[in-house]
C-alpha positions in Angstrom: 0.0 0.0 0.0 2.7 2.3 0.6 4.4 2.0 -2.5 0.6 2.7 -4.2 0.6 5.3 -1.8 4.2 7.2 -3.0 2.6 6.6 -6.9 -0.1 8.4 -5.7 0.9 11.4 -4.4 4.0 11.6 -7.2 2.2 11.0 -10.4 -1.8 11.0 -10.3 -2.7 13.4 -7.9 -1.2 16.7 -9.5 -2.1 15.0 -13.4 -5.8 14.5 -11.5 -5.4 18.3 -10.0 -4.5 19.7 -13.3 -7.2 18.1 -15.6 -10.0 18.1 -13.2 -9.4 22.1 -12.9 -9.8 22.4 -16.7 -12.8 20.8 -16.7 -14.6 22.2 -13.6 -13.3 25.9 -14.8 -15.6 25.8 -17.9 -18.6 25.0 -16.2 -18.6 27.9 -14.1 -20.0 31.0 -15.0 -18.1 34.6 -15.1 -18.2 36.5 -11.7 -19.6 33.3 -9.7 -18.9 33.0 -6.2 -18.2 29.2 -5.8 -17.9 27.1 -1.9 -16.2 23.7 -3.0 -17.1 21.4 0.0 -14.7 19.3 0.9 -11.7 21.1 -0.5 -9.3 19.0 1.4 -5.2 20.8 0.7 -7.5 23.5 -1.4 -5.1 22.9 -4.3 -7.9 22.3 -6.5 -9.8 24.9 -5.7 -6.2 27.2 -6.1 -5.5 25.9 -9.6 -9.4 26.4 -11.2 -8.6 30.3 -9.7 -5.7 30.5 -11.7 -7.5 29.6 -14.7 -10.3 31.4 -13.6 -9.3 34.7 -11.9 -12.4 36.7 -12.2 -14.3 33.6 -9.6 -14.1 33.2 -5.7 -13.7 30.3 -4.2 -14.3 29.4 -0.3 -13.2 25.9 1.2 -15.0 24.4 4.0 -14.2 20.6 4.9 -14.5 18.3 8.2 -10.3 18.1 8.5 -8.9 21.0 8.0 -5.2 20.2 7.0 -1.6 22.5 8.9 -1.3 24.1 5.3 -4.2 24.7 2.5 -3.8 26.4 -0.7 -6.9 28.4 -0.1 -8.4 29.6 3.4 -10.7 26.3 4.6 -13.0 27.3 7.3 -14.2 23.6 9.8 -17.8 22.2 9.3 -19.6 19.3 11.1 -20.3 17.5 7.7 -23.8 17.9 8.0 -24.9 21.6 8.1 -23.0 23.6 5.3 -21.8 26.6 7.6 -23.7 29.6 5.4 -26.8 30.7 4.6 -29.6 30.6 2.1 -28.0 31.1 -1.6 -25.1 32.7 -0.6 -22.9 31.1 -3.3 -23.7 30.8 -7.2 -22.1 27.1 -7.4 -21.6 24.5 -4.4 -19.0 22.0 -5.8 -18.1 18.8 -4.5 -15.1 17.0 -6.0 -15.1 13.1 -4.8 -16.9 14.1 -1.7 -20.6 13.3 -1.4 -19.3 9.1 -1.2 -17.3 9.9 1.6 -20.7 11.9 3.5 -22.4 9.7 6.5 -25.4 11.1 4.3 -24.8 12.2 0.8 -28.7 12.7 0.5 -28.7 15.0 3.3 -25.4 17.2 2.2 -26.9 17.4 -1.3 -30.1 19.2 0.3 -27.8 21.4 2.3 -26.3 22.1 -1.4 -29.4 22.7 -2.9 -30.1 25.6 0.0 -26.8 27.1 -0.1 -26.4 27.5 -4.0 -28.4 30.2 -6.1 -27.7 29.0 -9.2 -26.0 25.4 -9.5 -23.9 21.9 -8.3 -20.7 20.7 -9.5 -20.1 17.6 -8.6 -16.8 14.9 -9.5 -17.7 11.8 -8.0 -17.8 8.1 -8.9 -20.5 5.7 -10.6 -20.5 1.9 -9.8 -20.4 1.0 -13.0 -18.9 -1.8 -15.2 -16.6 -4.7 -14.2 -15.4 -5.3 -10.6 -16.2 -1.5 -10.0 -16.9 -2.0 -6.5 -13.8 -3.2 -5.7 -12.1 -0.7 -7.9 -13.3 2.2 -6.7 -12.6 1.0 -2.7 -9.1 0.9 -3.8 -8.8 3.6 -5.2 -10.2 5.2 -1.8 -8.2 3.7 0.4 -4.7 4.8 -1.6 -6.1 8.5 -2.0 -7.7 8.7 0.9 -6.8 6.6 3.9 -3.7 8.4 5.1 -5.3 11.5 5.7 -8.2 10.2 8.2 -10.9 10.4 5.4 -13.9 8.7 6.5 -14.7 5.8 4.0 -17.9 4.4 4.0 -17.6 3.6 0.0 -21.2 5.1 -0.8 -21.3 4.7 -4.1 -24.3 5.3 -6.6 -24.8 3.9 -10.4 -25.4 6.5 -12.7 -29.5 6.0 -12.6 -29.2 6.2 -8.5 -27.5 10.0 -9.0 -29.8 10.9 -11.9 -33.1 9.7 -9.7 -31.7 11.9 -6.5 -31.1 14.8 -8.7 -34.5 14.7 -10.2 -35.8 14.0 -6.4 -34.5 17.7 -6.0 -35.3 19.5 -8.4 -32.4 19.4 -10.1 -31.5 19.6 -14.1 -28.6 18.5 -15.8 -26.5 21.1 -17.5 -23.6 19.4 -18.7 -22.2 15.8 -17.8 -19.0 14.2 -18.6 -17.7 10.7 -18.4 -14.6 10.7 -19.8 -12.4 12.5 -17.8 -9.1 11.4 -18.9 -7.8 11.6 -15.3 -4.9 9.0 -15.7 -2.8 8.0 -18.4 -2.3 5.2 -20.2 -2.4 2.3 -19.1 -4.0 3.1 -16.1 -6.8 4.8 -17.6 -8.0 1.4 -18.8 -8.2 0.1 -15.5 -9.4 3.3 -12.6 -10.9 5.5 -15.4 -13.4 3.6 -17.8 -16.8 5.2 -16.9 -15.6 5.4 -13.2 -15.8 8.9 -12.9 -18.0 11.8 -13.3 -18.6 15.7 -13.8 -21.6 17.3 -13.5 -23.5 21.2 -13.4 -26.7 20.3 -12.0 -29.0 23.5 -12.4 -31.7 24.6 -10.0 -35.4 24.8 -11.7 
């Protein structure tokens, strides 16, 4: 695990950083104030503002790390920490799997946002997914105390509790091209996804 571990941190994680920033970047609006829960080191959040200087971005998260790349302000993981519509965009990247209840932080979402979601998560599709996706947790995620209670949703579970909040799909993408070859073929697939969801 630790050598998974060192690959991690050396190889995908700034290549995941980089194109995950380009795509989140064009699906936010000019001028939009944007909270990305769960902003972890905020290095994410930092790189889409470089590409994207005329946005804000707050961080909020349940472990707030020694050094973040933007200021992260502690929640409980249940009550997002503003109030109604005080941010255009509420983005989680690879966060809602990780929530003791993903239904209940989406809601919170749906309160705090005036315009929209973005959301980078995972679908349990295809091929030993399950498995897949629970390793690929544990590598990313285990060494900083990330909960990991592997709640993951096929694609008709997300689609049925976005429609459940009156939520429309703006844009959705499936291939990401987070890793390269030939690891793509194997934690890529139609593992992951982005998504604007739009309020009605």
């Amino acid at each position: 695990m630790a050598l998974l571990e060192h690959i991690h941190g050396g190889y995908v994680y700034h290549r995941r950083i980089r194109v995950l920033s380009g795509h989140l970047a064009e699906l936010i609006p000019p001028q939009a104030r944007v909270l990305d829960v769960g902003s972890g080191d905020g290095l994410l959040a930092h790189t889409i503002r470089q590409r994207r200087t005329d946005i804000e971005i707050a961080g909020i998260d349940v472990l707030v790390r020694g050094h973040t790349h933007v200021p992260v302000q502690a929640f409980d993981g249940k009550r997002i920490p503003y109030d109604n519509a005080s941010f255009d965009f509420v983005m989680f990247v690879d966060v809602l799997h990780h929530a003791e209840d993903p239904n209940h932080l989406l809601r919170e979402a749906v309160r705090v946002a005036r315009q929209a979601l973005l959301i980078k998560d995972h679908t349990l599709t295809g091929l030993l997914a399950g498995p897949t996706l629970r390793l690929m947790d544990r590598v990313g995620n285990q060494r900083h105390g990330v909960a990991l209670p592997y709640n993951y949703w096929t694609q008709q579970q997300w689609l049925q509790k976005f429609e459940a909040l009156g939520l429309k799909i703006g844009a959705w993408k499936s291939q990401l091209g987070l890793y390269g070859r030939p690891a793509n073929w194997l934690f890529g697939r139609s593992l992951h996804f982005v998504a604007r969801l739009d309020r009605n």
